[in-house]
BALOBA-1460 file (C-alpha; in Angstrom, 3 decimals):
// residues 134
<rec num="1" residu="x" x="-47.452" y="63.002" z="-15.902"/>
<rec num="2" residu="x" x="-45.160" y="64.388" z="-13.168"/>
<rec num="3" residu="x" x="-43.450" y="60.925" z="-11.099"/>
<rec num="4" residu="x" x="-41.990" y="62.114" z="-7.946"/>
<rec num="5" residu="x" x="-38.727" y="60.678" z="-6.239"/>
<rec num="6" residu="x" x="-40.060" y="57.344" z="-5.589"/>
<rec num="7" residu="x" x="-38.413" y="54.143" z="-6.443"/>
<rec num="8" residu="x" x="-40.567" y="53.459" z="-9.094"/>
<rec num="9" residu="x" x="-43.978" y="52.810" z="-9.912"/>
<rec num="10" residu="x" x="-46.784" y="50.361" z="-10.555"/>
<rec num="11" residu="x" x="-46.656" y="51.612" z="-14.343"/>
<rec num="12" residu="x" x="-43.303" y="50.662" z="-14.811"/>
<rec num="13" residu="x" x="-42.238" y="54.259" z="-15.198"/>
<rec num="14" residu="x" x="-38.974" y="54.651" z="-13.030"/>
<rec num="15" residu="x" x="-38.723" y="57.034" z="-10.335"/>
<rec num="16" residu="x" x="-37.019" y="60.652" z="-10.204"/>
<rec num="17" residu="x" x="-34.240" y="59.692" z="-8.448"/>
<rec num="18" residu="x" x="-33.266" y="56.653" z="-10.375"/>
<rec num="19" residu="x" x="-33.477" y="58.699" z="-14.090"/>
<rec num="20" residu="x" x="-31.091" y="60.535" z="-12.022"/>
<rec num="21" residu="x" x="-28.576" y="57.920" z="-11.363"/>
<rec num="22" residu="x" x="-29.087" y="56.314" z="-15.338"/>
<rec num="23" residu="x" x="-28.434" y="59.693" z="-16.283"/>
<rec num="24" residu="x" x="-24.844" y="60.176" z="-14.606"/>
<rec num="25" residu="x" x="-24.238" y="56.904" z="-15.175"/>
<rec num="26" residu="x" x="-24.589" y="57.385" z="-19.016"/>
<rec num="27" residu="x" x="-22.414" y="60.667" z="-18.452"/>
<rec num="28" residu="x" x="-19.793" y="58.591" z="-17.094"/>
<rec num="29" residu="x" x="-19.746" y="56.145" z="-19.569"/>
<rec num="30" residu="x" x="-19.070" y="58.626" z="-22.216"/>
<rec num="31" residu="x" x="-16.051" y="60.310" z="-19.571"/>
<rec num="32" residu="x" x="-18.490" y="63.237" z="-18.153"/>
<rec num="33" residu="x" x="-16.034" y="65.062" z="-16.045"/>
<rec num="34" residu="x" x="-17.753" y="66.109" z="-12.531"/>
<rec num="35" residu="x" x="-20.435" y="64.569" z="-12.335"/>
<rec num="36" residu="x" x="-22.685" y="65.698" z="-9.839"/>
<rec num="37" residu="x" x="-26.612" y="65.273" z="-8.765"/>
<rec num="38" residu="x" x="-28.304" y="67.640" z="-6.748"/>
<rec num="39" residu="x" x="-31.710" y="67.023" z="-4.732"/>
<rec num="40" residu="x" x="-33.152" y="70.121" z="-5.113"/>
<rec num="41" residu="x" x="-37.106" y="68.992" z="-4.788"/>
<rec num="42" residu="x" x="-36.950" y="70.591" z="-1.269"/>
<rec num="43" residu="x" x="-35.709" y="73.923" z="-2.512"/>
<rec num="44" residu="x" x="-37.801" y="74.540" z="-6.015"/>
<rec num="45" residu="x" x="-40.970" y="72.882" z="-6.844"/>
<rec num="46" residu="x" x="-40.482" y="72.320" z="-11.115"/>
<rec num="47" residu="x" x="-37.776" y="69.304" z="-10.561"/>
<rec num="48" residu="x" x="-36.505" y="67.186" z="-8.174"/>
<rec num="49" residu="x" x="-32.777" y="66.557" z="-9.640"/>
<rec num="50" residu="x" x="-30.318" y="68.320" z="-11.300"/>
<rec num="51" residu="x" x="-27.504" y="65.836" z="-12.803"/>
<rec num="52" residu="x" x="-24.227" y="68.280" z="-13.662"/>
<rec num="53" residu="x" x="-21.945" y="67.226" z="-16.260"/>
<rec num="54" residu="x" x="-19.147" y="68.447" z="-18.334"/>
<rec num="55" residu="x" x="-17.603" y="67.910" z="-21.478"/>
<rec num="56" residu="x" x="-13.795" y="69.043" z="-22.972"/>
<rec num="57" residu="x" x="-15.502" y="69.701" z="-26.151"/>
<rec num="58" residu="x" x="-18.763" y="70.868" z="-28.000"/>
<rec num="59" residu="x" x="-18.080" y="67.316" z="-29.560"/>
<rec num="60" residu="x" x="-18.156" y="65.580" z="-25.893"/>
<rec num="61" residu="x" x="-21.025" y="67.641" z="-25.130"/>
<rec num="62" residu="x" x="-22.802" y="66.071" z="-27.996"/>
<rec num="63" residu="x" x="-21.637" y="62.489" z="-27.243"/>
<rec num="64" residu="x" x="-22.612" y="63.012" z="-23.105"/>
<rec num="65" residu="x" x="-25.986" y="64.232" z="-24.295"/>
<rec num="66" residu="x" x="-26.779" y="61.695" z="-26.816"/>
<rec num="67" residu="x" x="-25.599" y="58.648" z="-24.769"/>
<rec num="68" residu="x" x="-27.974" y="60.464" z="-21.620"/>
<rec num="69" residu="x" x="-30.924" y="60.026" z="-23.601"/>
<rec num="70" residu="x" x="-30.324" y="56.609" z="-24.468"/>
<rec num="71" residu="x" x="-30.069" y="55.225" z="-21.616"/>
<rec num="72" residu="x" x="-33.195" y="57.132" z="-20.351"/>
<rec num="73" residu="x" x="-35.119" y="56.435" z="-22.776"/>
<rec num="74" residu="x" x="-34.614" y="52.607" z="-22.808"/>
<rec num="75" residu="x" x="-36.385" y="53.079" z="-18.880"/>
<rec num="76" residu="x" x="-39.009" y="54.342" z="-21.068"/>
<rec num="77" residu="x" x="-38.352" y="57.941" z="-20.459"/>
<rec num="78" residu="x" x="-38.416" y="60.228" z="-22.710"/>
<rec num="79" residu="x" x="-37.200" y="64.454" z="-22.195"/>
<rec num="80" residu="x" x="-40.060" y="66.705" z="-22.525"/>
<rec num="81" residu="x" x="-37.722" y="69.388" z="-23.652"/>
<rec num="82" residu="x" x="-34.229" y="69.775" z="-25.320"/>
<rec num="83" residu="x" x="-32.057" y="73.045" z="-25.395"/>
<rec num="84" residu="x" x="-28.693" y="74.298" z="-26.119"/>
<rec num="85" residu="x" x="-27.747" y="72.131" z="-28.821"/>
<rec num="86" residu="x" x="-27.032" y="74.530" z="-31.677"/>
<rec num="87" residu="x" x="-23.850" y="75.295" z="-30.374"/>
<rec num="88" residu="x" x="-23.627" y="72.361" z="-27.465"/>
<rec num="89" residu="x" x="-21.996" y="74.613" z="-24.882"/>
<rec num="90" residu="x" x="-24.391" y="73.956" z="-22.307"/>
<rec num="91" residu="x" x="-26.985" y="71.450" z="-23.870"/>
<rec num="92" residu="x" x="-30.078" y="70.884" z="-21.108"/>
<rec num="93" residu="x" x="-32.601" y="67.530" z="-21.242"/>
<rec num="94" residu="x" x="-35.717" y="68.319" z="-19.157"/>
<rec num="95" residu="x" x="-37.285" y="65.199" z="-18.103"/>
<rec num="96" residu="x" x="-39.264" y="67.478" z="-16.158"/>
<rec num="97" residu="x" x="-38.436" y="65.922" z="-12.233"/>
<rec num="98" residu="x" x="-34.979" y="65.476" z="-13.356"/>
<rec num="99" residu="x" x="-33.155" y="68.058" z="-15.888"/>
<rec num="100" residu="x" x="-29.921" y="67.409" z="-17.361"/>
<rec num="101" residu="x" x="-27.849" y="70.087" z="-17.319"/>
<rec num="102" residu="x" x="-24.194" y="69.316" z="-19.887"/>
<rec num="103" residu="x" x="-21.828" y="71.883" z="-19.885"/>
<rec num="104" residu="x" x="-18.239" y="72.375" z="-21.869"/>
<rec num="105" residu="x" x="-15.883" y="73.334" z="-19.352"/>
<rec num="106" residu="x" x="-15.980" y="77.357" z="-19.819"/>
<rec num="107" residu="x" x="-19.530" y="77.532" z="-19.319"/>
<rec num="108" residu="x" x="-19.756" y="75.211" z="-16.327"/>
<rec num="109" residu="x" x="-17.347" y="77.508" z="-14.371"/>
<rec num="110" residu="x" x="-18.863" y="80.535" z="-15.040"/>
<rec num="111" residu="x" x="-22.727" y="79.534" z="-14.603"/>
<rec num="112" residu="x" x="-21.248" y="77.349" z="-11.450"/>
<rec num="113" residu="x" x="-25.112" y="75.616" z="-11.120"/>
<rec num="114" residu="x" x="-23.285" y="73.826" z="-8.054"/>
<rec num="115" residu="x" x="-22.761" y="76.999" z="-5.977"/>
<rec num="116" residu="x" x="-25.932" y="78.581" z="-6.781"/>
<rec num="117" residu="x" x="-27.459" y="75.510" z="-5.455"/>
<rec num="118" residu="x" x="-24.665" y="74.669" z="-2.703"/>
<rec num="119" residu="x" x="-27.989" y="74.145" z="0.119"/>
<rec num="120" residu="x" x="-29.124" y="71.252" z="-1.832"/>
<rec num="121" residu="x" x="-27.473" y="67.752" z="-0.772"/>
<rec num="122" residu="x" x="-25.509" y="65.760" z="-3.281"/>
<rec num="123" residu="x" x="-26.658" y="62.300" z="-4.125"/>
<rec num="124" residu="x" x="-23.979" y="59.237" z="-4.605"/>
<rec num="125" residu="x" x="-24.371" y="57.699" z="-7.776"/>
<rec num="126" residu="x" x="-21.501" y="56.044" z="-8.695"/>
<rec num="127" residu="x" x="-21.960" y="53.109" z="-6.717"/>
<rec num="128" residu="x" x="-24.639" y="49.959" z="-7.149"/>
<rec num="129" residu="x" x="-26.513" y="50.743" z="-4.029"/>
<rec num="130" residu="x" x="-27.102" y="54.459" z="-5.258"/>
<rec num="131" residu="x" x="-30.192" y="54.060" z="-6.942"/>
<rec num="132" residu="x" x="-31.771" y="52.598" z="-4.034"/>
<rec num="133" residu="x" x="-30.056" y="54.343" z="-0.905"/>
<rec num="134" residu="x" x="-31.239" y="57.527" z="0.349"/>
């Protein structure tokens, strides 16, 4: 089942944009460095959000990642698809409108996911209206 960037739902089943926001919230709870979410729904048609987030060690990574799915899944979401974490470098959760993209620091700058998707706008998070706001 594919929920696009609504609010949420009559099933309960929270919207794109708001597994989004839990998600970099949960990053920044475990001290994600740059933090970022991208709308990129009008640009490629497999996600809606990318939520960018970085880690000083493979050891953050791990922490940043675990904490991530956590919080998702207690708004009853769980990732359809898990990567990267043999070595946690660049660990990715696919919730499949929303993927998770954790980096340690080397790999973040060189794979720079933020310029290769500069067009698409950045969405505020860190406040309480975020979720909500457009």
């Amino acid at each position: 089942m594919t929920v696009k960037a609504v609010p949420g739902n009559a099933a309960g089943i929270p919207g794109s944009k708001e597994v989004a926001v839990v998600a970099a919230r949960a990053a920044a709870a475990k001290q994600g460095a740059d933090i970022a979410i991208l709308d990129v729904h009008e640009l490629i048609v497999i996600t809606d959000f990318f939520v960018i987030a970085s880690g000083s060690s493979d050891r953050q990574v791990k922490t940043i990642v675990d904490e991530v799915e956590k919080a998702v899944r207690e708004r009853g979401v769980r990732p359809i698809r898990r990567e990267g974490e043999t070595e946690n470098r660049w660990v990715l959760l696919d919730y499949v409108d929303v993927v998770v993209h954790v980096f340690a620091d080397e790999e973040r700058d060189y794979y720079d996911l933020e310029r290769l998707w500069r067009d698409a706008p950045r969405v505020r998070w860190q406040d309480s209206d975020a979720a909500s706001s457009g």
